[in-house]
VODOFI-114308 format. One record per atom (N, C-alpha, C): residue number from 1; residue in one letter; atom name; x, y, z. Coordinates in steps of 0.05 Angstrom, whole numbers, plus 5000, padded with zeros to 4 digits. Last residue first. Layout:
% residues N
+-----+------+------+------+-------+------+
:  nr : rest : atom : east : north :   up :
+-----+------+------+------+-------+------+
: NUM :    a :   CA :    X :     Y :    Z :
...
+-----+------+------+------+-------+------+
***
This chain:
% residues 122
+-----+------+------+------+-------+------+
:  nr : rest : atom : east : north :   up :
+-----+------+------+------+-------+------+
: 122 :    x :    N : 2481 :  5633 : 4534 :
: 122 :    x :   CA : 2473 :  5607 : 4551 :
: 122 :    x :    C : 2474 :  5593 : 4528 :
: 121 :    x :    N : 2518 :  5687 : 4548 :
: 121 :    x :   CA : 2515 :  5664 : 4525 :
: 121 :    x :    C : 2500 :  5644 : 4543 :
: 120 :    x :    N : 2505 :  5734 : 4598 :
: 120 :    x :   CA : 2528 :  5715 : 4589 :
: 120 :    x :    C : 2512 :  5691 : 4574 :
: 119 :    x :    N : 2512 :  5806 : 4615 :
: 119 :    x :   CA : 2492 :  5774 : 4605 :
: 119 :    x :    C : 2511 :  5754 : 4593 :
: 118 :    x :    N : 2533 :  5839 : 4666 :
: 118 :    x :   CA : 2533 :  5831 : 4638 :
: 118 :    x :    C : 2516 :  5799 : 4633 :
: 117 :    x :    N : 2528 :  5872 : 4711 :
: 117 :    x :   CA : 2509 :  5856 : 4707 :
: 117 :    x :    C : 2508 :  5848 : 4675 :
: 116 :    x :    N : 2561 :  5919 : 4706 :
: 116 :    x :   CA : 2552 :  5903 : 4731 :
: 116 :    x :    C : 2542 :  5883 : 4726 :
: 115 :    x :    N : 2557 :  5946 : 4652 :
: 115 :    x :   CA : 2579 :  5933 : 4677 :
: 115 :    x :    C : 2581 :  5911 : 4693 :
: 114 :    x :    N : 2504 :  5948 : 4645 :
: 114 :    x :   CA : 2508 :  5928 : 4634 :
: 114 :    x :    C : 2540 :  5924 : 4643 :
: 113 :    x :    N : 2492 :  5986 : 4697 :
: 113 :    x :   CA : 2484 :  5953 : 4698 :
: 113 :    x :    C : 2494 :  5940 : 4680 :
: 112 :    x :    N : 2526 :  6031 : 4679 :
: 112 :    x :   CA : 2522 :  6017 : 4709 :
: 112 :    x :    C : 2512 :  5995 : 4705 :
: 111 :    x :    N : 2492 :  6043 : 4633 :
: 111 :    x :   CA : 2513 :  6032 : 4629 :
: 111 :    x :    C : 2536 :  6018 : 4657 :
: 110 :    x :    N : 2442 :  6058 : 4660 :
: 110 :    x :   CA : 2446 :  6037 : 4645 :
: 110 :    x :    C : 2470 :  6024 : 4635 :
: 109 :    x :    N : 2460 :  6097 : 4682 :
: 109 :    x :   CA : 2450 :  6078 : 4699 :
: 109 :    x :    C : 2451 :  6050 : 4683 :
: 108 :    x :    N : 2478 :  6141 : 4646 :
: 108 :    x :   CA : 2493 :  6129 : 4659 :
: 108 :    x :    C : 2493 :  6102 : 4684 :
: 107 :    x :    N : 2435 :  6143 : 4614 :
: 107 :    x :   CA : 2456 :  6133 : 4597 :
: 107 :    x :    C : 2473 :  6124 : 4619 :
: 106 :    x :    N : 2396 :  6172 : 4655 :
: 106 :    x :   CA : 2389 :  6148 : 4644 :
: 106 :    x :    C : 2417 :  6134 : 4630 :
: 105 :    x :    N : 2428 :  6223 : 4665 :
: 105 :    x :   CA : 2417 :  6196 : 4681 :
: 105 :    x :    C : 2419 :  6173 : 4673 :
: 104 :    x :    N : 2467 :  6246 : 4609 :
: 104 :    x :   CA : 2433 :  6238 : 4624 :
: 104 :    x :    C : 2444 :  6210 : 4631 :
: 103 :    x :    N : 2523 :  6284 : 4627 :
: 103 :    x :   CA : 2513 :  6258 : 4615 :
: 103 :    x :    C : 2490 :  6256 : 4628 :
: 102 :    x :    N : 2551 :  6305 : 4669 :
: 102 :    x :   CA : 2535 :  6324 : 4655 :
: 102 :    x :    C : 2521 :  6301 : 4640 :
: 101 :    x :    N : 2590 :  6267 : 4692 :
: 101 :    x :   CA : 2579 :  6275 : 4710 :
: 101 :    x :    C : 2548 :  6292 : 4691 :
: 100 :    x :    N : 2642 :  6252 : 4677 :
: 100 :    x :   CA : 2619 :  6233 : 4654 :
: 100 :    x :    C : 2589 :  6245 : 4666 :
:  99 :    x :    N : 2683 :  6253 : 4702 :
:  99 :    x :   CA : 2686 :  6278 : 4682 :
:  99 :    x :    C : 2647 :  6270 : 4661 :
:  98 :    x :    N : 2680 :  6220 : 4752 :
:  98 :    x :   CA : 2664 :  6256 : 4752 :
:  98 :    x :    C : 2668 :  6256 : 4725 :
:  97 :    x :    N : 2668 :  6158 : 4759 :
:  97 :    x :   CA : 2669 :  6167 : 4724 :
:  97 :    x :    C : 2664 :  6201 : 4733 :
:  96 :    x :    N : 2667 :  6144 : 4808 :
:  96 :    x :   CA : 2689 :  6142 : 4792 :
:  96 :    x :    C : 2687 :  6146 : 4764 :
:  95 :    x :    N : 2619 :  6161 : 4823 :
:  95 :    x :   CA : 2634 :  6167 : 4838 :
:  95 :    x :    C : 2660 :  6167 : 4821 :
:  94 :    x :    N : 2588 :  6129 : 4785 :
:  94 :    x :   CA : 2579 :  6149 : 4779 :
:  94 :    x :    C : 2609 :  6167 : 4793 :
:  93 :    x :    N : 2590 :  6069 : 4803 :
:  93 :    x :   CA : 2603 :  6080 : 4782 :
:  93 :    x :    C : 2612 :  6108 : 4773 :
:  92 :    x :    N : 2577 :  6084 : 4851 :
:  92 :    x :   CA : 2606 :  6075 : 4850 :
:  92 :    x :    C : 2610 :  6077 : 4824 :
:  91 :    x :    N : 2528 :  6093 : 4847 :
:  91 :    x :   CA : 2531 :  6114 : 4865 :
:  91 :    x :    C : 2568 :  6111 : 4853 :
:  90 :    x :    N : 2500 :  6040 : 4829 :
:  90 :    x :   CA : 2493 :  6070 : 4806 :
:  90 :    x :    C : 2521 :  6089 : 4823 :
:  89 :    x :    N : 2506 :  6004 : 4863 :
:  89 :    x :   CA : 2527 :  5999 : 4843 :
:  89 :    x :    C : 2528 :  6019 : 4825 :
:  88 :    x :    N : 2479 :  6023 : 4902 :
:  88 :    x :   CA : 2514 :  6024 : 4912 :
:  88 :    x :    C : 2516 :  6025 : 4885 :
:  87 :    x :    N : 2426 :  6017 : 4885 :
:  87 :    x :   CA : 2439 :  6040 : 4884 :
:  87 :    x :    C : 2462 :  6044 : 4894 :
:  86 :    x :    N : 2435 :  5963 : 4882 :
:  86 :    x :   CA : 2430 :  5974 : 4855 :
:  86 :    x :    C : 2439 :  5996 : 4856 :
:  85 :    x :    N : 2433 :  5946 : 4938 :
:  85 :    x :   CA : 2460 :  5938 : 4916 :
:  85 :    x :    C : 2455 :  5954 : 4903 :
:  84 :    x :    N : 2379 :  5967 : 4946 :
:  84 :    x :   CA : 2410 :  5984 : 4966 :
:  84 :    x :    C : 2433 :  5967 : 4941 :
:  83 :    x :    N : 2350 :  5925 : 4930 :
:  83 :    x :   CA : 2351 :  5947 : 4919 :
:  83 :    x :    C : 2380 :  5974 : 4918 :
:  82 :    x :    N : 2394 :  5868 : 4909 :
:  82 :    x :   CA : 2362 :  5882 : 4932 :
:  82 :    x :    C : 2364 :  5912 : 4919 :
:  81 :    x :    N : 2387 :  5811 : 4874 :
:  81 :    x :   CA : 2398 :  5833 : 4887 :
:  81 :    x :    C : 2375 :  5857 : 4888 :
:  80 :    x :    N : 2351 :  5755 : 4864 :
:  80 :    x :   CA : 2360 :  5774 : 4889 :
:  80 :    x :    C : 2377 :  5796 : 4889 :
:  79 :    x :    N : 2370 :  5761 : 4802 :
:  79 :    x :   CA : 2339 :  5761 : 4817 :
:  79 :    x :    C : 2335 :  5770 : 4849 :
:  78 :    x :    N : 2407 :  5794 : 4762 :
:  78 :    x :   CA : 2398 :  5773 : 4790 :
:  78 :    x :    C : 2376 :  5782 : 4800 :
:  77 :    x :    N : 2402 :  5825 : 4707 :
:  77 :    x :   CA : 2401 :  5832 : 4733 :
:  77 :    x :    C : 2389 :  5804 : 4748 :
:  76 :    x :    N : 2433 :  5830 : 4645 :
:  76 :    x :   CA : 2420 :  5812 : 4661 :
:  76 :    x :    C : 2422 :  5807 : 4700 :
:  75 :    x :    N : 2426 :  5889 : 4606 :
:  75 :    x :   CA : 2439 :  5876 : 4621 :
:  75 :    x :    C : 2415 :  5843 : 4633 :
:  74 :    x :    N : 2406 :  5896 : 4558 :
:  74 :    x :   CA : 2432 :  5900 : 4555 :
:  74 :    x :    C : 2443 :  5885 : 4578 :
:  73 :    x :    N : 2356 :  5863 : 4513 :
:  73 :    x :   CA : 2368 :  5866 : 4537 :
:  73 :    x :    C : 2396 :  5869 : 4541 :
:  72 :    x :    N : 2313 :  5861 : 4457 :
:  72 :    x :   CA : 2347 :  5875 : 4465 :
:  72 :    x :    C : 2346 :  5880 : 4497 :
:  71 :    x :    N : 2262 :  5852 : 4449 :
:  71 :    x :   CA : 2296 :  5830 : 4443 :
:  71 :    x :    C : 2322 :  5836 : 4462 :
:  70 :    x :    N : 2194 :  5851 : 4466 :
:  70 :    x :   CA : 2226 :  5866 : 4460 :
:  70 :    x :    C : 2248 :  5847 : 4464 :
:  69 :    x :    N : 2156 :  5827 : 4488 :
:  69 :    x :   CA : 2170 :  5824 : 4461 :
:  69 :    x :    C : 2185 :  5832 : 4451 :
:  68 :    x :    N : 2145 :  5839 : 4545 :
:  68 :    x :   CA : 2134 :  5855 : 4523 :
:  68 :    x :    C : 2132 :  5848 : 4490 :
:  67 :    x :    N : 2180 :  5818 : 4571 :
:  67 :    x :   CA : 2154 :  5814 : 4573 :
:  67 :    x :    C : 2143 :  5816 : 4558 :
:  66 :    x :    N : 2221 :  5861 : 4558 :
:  66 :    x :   CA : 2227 :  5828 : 4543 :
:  66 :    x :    C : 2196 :  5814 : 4555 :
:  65 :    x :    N : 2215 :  5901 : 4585 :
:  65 :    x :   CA : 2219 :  5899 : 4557 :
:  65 :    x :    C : 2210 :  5873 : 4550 :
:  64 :    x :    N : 2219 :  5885 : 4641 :
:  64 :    x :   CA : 2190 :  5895 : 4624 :
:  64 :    x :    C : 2195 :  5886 : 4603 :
:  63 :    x :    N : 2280 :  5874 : 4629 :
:  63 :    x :   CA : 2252 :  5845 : 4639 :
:  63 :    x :    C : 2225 :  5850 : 4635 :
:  62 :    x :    N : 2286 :  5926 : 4620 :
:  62 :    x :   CA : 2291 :  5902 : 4598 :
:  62 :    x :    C : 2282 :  5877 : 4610 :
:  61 :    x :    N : 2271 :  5955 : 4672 :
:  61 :    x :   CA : 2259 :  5962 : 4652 :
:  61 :    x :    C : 2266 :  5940 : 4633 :
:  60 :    x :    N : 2300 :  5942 : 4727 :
:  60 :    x :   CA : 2276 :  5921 : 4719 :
:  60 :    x :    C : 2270 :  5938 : 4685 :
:  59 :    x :    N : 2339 :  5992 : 4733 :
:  59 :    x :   CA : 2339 :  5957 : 4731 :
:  59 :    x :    C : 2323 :  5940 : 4717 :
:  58 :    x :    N : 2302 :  6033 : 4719 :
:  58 :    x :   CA : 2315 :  6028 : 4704 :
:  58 :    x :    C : 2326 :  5997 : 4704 :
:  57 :    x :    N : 2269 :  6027 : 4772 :
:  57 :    x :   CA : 2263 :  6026 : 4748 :
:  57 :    x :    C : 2275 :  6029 : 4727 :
:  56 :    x :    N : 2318 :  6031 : 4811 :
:  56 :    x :   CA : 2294 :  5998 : 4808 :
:  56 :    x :    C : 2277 :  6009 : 4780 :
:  55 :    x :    N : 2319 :  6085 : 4792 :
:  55 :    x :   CA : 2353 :  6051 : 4792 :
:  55 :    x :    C : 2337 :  6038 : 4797 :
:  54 :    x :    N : 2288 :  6110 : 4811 :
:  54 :    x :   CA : 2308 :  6117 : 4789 :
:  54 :    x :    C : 2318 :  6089 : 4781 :
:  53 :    x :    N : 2280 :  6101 : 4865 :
:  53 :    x :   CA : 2251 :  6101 : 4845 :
:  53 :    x :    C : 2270 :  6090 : 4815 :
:  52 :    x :    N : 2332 :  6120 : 4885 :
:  52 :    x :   CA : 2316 :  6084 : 4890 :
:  52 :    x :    C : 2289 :  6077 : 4876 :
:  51 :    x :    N : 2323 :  6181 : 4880 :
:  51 :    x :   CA : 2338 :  6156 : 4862 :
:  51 :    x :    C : 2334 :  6126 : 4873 :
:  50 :    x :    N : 2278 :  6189 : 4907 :
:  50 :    x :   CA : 2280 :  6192 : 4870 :
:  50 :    x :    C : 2309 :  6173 : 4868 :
:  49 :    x :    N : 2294 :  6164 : 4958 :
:  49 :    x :   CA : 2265 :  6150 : 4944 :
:  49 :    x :    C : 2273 :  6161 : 4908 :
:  48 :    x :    N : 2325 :  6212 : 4963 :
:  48 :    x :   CA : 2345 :  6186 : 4967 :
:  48 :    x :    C : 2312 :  6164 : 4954 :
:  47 :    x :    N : 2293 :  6257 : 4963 :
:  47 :    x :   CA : 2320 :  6250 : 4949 :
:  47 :    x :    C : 2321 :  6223 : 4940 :
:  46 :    x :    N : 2271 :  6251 : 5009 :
:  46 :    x :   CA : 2258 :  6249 : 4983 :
:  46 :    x :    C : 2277 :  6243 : 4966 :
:  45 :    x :    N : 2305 :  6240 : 5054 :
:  45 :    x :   CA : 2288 :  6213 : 5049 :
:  45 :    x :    C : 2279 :  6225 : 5013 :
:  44 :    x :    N : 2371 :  6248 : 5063 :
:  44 :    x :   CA : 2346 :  6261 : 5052 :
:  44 :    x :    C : 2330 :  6244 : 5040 :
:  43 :    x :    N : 2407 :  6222 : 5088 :
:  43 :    x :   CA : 2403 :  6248 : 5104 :
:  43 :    x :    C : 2375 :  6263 : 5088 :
:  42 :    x :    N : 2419 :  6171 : 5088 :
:  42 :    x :   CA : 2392 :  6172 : 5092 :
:  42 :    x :    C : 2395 :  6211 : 5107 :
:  41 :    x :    N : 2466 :  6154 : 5050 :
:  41 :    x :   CA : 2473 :  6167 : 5080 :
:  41 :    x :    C : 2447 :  6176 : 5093 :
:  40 :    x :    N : 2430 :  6133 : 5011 :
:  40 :    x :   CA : 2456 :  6115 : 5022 :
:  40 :    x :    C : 2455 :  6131 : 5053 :
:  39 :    x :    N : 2410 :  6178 : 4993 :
:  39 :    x :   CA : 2392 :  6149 : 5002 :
:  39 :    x :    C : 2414 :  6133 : 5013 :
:  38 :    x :    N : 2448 :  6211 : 4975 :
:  38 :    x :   CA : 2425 :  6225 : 5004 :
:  38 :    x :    C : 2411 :  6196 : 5009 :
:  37 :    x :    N : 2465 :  6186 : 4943 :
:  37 :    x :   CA : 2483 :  6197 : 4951 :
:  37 :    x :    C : 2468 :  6198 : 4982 :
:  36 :    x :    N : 2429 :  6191 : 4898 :
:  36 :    x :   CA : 2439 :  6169 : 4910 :
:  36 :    x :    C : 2455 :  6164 : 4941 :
:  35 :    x :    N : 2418 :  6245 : 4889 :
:  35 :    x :   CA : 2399 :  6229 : 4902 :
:  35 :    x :    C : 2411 :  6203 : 4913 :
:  34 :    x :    N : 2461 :  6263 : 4867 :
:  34 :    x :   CA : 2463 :  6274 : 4897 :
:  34 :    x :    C : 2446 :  6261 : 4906 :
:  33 :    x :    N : 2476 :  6221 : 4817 :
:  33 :    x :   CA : 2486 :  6222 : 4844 :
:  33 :    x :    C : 2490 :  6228 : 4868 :
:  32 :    x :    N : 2431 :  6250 : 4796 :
:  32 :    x :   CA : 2423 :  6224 : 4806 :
:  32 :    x :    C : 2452 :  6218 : 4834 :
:  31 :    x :    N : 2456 :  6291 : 4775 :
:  31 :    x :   CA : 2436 :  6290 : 4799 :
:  31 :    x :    C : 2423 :  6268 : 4811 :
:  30 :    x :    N : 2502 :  6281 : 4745 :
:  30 :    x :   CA : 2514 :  6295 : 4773 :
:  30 :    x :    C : 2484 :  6290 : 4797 :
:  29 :    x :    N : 2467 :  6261 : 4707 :
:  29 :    x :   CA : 2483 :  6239 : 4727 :
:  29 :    x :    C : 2482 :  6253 : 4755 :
:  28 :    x :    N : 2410 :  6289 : 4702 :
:  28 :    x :   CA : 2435 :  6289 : 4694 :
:  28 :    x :    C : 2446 :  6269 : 4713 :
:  27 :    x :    N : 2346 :  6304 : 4670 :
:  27 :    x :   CA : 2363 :  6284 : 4690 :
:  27 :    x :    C : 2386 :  6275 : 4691 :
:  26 :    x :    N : 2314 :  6309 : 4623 :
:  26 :    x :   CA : 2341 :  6331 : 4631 :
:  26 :    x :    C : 2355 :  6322 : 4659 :
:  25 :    x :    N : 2275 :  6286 : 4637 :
:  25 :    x :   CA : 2289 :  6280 : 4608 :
:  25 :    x :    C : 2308 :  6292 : 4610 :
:  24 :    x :    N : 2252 :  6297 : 4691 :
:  24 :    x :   CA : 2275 :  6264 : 4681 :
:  24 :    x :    C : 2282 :  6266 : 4654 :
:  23 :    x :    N : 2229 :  6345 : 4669 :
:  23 :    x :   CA : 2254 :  6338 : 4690 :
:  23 :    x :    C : 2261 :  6317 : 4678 :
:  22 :    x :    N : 2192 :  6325 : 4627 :
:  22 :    x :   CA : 2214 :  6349 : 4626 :
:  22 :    x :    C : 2232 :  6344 : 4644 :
:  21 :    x :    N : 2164 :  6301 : 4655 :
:  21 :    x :   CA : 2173 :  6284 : 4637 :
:  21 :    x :    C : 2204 :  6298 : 4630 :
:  20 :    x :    N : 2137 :  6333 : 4699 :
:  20 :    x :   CA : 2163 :  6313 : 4705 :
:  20 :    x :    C : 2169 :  6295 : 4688 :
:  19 :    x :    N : 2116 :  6373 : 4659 :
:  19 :    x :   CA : 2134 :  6382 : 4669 :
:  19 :    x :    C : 2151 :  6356 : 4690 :
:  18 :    x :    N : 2067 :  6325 : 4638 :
:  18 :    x :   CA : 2091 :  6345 : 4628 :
:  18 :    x :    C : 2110 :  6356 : 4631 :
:  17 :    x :    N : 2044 :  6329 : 4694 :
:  17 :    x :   CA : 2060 :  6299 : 4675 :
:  17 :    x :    C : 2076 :  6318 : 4653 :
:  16 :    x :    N : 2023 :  6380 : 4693 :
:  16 :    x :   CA : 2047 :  6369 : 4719 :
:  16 :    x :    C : 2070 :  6346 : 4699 :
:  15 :    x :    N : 1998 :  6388 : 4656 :
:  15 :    x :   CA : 2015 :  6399 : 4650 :
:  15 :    x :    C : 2034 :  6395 : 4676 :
:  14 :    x :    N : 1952 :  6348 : 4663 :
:  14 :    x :   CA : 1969 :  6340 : 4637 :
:  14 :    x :    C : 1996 :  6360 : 4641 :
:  13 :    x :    N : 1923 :  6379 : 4706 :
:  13 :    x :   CA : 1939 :  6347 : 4715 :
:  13 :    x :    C : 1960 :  6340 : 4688 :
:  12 :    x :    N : 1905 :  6419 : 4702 :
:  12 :    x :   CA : 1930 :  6418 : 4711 :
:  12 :    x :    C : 1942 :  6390 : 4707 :
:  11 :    x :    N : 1856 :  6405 : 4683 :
:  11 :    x :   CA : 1873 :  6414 : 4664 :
:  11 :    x :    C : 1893 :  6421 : 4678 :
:  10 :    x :    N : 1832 :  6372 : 4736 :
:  10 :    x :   CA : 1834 :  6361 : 4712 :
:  10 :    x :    C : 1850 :  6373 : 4685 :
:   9 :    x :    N : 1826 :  6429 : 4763 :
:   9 :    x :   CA : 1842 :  6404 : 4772 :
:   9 :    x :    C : 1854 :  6387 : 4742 :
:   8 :    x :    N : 1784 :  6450 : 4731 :
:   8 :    x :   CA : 1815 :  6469 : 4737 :
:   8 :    x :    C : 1831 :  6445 : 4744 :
:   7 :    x :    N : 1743 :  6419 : 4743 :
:   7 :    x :   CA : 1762 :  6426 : 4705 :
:   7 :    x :    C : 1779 :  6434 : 4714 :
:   6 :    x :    N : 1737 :  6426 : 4794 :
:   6 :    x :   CA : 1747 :  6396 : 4779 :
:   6 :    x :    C : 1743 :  6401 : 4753 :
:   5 :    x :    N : 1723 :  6483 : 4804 :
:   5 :    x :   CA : 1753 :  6463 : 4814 :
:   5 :    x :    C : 1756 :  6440 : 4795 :
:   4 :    x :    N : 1683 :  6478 : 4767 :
:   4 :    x :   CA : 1699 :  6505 : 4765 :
:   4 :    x :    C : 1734 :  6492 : 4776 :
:   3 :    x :    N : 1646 :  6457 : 4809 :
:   3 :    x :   CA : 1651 :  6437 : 4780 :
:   3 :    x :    C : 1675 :  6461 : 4762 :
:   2 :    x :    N : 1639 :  6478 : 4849 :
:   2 :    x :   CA : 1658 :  6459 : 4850 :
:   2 :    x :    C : 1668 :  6444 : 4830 :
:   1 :    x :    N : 1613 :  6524 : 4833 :
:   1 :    x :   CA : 1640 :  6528 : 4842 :
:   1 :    x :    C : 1655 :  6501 : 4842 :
+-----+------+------+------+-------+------+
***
């Protein structure tokens, strides 16, 4: 019986990662905004963790990049700004762009930083 659980366990596990690849690939602004939204006014801790998960990993992803050997960094994020900045600065853009609201997540976080956080010629 127990070796009956740990195959059953073990062939669930590919089709969870599956299905939250599926979510965040269909991750719309409007919903990052209600997560942002719930982490600012702390009325919903899970919420408000997916988007502070959301926006520190999209921040930091082109410093991965560029660890990596990747070239293309769009934005250049300060080294102290904290996390709560990142998601004011996702929440304010997002607040003032509704008609841009159906747009993936991702296109709109990123275009939040390279706003925010343009890189400048050294």
């Amino acid at each position: 019986m127990k070796n009956f659980a740990l195959v059953l366990i073990l062939l669930l596990i590919p089709l969870k990662a599956v299905q939250a690849e599926e979510v965040m690939a269909n991750f719309r602004g409007i919903e990052i905004l209600d997560a942002c939204e719930a982490s600012i006014s702390g009325s919903d801790v899970i919420k408000g963790k997916i988007c502070s998960g959301y926006v520190i990993g999209m921040a930091d992803g082109p410093n991965t990049l560029a660890k990596l050997g990747h070239k293309m960094i769009r934005w250049c994020k300060p080294i102290n700004v904290t996390e709560e900045q990142l998601v004011k600065i996702v929440q304010e853009y997002l607040i003032e762009r509704p008609e841009d609201l159906h747009h993936p997540a991702a296109k709109l976080v990123a275009q939040a930083f390279v706003e925010a956080f343009p890189c400048t010629a050294k």
